[in-house]
C-alpha positions in Angstrom: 196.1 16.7 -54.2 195.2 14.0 -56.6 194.9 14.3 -60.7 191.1 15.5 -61.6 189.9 12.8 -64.3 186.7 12.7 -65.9 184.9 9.6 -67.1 181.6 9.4 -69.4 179.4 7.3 -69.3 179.8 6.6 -65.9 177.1 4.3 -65.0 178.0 1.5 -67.8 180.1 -2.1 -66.8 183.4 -1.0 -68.0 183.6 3.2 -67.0 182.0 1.6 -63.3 185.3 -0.1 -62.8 187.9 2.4 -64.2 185.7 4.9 -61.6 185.9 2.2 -58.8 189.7 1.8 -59.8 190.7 5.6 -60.3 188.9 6.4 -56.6 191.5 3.6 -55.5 194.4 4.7 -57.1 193.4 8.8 -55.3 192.3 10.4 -58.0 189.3 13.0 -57.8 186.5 11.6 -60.6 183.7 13.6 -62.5 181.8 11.1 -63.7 179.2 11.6 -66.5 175.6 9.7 -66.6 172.6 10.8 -68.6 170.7 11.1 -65.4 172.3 12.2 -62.0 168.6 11.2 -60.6 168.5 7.5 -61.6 169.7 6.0 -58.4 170.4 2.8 -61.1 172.6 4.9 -62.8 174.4 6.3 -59.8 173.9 4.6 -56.4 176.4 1.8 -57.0 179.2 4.8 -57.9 178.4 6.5 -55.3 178.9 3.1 -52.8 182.3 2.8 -54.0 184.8 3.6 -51.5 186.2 7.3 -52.1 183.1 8.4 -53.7 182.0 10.8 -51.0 184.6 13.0 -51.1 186.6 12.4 -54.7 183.2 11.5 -56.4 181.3 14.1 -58.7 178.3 13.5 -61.1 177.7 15.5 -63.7 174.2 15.3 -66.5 175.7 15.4 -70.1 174.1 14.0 -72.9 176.0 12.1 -76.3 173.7 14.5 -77.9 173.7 18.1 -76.6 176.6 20.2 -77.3 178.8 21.6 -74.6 177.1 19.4 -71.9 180.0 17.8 -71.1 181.6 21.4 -71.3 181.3 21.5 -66.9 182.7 17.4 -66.3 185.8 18.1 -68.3 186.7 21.7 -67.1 190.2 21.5 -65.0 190.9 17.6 -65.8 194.4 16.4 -66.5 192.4 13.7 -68.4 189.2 12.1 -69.9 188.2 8.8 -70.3 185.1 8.6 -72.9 183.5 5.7 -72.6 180.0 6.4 -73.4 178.2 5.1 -76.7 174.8 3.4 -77.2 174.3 -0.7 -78.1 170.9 -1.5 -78.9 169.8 -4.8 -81.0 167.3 -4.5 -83.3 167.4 -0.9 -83.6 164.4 0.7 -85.5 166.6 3.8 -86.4 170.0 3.6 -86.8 171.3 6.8 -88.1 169.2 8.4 -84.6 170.0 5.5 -82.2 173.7 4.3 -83.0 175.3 6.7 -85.5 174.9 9.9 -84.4 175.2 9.2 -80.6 178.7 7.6 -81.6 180.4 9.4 -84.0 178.7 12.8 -82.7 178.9 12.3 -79.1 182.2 11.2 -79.6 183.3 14.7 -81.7 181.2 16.9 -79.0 183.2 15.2 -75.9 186.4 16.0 -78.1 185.2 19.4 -78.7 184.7 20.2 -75.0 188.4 19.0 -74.4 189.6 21.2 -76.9 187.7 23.9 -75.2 189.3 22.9 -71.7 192.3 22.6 -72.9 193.3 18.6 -72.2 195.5 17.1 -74.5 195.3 13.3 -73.4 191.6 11.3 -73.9 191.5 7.5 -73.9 188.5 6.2 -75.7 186.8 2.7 -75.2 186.0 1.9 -78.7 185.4 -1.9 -79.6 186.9 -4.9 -81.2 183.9 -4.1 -83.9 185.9 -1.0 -84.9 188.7 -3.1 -86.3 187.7 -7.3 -87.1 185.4 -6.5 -90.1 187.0 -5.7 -93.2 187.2 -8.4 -95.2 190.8 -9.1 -95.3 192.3 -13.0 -94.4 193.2 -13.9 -91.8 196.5 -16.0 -93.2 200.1 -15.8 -91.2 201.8 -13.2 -94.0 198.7 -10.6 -93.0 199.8 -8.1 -90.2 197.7 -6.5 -87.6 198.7 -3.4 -86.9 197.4 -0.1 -85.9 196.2 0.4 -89.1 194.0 -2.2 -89.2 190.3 -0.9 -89.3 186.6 -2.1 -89.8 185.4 -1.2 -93.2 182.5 0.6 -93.7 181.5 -0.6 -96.8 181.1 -4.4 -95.7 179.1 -3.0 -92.7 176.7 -1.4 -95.4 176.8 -4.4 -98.0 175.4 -6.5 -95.1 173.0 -3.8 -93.9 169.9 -6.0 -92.8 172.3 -9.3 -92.4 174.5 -10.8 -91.0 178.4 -9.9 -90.9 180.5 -13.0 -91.3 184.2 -13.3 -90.7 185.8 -16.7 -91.3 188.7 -16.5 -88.3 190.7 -19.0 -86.1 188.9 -22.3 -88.2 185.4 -21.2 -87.5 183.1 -19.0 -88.8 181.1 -15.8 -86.2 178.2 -13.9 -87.0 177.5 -10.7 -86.0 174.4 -9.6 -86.4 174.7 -6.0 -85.0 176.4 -4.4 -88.3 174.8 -1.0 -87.5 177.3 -1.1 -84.1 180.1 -2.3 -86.2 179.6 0.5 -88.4 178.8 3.2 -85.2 181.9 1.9 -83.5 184.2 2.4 -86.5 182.7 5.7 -87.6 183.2 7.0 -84.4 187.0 6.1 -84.1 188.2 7.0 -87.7 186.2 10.3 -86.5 187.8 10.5 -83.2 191.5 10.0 -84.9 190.9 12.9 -87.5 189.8 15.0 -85.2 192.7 14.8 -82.7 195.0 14.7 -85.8 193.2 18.2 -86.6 193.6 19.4 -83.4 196.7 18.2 -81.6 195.1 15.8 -79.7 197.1 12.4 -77.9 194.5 9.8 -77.9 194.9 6.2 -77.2 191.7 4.2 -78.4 191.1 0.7 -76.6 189.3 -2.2 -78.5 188.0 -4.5 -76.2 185.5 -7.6 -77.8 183.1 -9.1 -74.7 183.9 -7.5 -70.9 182.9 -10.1 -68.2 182.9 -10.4 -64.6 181.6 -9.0 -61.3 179.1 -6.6 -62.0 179.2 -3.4 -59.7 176.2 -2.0 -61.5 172.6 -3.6 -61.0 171.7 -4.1 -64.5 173.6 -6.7 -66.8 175.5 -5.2 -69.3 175.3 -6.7 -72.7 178.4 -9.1 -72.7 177.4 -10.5 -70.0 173.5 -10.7 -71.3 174.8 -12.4 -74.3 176.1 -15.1 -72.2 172.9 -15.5 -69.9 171.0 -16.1 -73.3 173.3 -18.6 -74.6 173.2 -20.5 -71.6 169.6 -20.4 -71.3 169.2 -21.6 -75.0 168.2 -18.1 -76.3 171.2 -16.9 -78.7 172.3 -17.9 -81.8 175.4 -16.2 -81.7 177.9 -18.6 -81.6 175.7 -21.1 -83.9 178.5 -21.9 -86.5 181.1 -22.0 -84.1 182.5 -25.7 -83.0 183.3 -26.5 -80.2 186.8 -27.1 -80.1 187.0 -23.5 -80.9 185.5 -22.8 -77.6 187.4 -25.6 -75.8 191.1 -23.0 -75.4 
């Protein structure tokens, strides 16, 4: 019989494809979603081939502890993938912060419980670009290098700029900067705390077929530029964009 993984946040671009992949490769997948009666949350996962018989959904929330408690039970290992990105968010200590940093300690916590000792975690590029060091040839980047809280909160209501590769990008999401690197430096103490082997992955835009029926925001972000709607690459030339 096949490992038994689990993956949360199930219904999102990149967790769709490592569930899609992971049915391929023969293992049995418990798949989390925040709503096992949304079809547009779960048809598509359950389409893939495998799904019917190596396929299991499971309601958790980022929120609610030990509702992740069932998914994780018996797995050789988790995949946590879930975490909120919103723009213009009205609240966000209630819409980014605590779904990241405490969703991220409550999916740990019901590991611990289950005993697994190996969780990957899809953080973000955000988690580790923004800290206001240069960007010159003697500066290494290493695992140590991390987003820094404090220019996430000096540009609270702004924009972040980081001068890189000869042009200048703006990120205007700092409150997802800040979620995405609270949540890791929490995610590292606590499996330093508790025995844990984690491997965090830091991806910047994911693009390409889409195998759920909503966009997902890199792909979004794109759309808008295309159609004239985004203003995130405004400072950037256009050799920078040429490769």
């Amino acid at each position: 019989m096949g490992k038994v993984v689990c993956v949360t946040g199930a219904s999102g671009y990149i967790a769709s494809w490592l569930v899609k992949l992971l049915l391929h490769r023969g293992y049995t997948v418990r798949a989390t979603v925040r709503d096992t009666a949304d079809p547009k949350k779960t048809l598509h996962l359950q389409a893939l081939d495998g799904a019917k018989d190596r396929l299991h959904l499971f309601k958790a929330s980022l929120l609610e502890e030990g509702s992740f408690d069932a998914a994780v039970a018996g797995c050789d290992c988790v995949f946590h993938t879930a975490s909120p990105f919103y723009h213009n968010v009205k609240d966000p200590k209630a819409e980014l912060l605590d779904p990241a940093v405490n969703g991220t300690l409550n999916v740990l916590r019901s590991c611990k419980k289950a005993s697994i000792k190996r969780v990957i975690i899809t953080s973000s590029m955000a988690a580790v670009a923004y800290n206001g060091k240069p960007r010159t040839p003697d500066v290494v980047v290493d695992e140590t290098w991390f987003s820094s809280a404090e220019v996430c909160e000096k540009n609270e209501g702004d924009t972040i700029v980081v001068e890189d590769l000869g042009f200048v990008f703006l990120h205007k999401d700092q409150w997802y900067v800040l979620s995405k690197t609270l949540a890791e430096e929490a995610a590292w103490k606590f499996a330093n705390d508790n025995g844990f082997e984690i491997v965090t992955i830091n991806p910047a835009m994911v693009i390409g077929p889409l195998l759920q029926p909503t966009l997902n925001t890199s792909a979004e972000a794109i759309l808008k530029f295309i159609n004239g709607m985004s203003d995130h690459l405004l400072h950037t030339p256009i050799s920078a964009l040429a490769g």
